[in-house]
N, C-alpha and C positions, 0 to 999 in steps of 0.2 A: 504494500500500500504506500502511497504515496505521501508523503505531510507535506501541509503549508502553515508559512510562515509569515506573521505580518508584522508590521515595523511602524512605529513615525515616529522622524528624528529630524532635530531641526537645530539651529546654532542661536543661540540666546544673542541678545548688543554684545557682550561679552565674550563672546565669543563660545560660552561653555557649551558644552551638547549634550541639548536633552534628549532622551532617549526611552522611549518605551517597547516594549513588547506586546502584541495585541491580537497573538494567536486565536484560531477556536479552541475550543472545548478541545483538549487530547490532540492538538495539531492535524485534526481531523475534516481534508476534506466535507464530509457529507455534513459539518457541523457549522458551515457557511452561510446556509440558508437559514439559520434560525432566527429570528423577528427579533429578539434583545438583542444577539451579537450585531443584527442589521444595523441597529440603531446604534450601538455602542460605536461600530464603527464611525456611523455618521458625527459624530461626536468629535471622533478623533481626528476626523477632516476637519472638520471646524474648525479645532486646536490649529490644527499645519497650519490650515489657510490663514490665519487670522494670527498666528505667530512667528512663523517660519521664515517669511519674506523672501521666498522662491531657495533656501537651503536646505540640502540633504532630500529629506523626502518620506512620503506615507506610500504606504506598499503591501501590497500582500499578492505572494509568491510561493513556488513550490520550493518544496527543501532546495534543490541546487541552485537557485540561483541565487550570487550574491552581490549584496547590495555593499557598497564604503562611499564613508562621508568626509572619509580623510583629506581630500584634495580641496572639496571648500572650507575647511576648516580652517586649513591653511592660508587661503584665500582671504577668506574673513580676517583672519589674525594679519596678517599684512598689509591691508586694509586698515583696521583699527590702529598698528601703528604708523603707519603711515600718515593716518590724519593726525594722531597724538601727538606726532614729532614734526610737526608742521614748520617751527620756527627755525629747527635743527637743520631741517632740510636746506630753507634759505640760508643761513647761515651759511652752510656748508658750499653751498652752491655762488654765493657772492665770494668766498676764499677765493675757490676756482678761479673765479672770473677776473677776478684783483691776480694774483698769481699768471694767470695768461695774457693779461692785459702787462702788467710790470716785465714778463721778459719777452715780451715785445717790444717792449719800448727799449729797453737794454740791450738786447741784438739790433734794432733798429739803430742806436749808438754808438752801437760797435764795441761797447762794452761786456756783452757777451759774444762769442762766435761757437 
């Protein structure tokens, strides 16, 4: 027999992942059609839709397939710092620009060669 497996998993502002499990009954195919499990699901799309903001994902699948949320996670977290370190950036990026501007002008001079 075959089992399914169902999932919704999504990346908080924070990045953290939440995660649940939202099997049927005994990972039992024939326990899909049941009117609570119907609804409970319905629920847990709610949840995604309404918190997830298009990360990771709500799912239900047979045992082999599988599902990782690793790659936006990472995404996200690169992101969050990215915007956290906003000033750092400039900063960094006005050095640069003073530094390639100064030995231009110094090879320009002939002070460097």
């Amino acid at each position: 027999m075959k089992l399914v497996h169902a999932e919704i998993e999504y990346l908080a502002e924070d990045g953290t992942k939440i995660h649940s499990d939202i099997c049927p009954k005994d990972c039992d195919p024939s326990n899909l059609t049941e009117a609570h499990y119907k609804k409970y699901l319905h629920v847990c799309l709610e949840e995604w839709l309404n918190k997830s903001k298009g990360t990771c994902g709500f799912y239900i699948r047979d045992e082999n397939y599988v599902f990782d949320c690793e790659r936006q996670e990472r995404l996200l977290l690169f992101r969050y710092v990215y915007k956290k370190h906003y000033k750092l950036r400039i900063t960094i990026l006005t050095l640069l620009l003073t530094f390639s501007l100064w030995t231009n002008f110094l090879f320009l001079c002939g002070w460097l060669y």
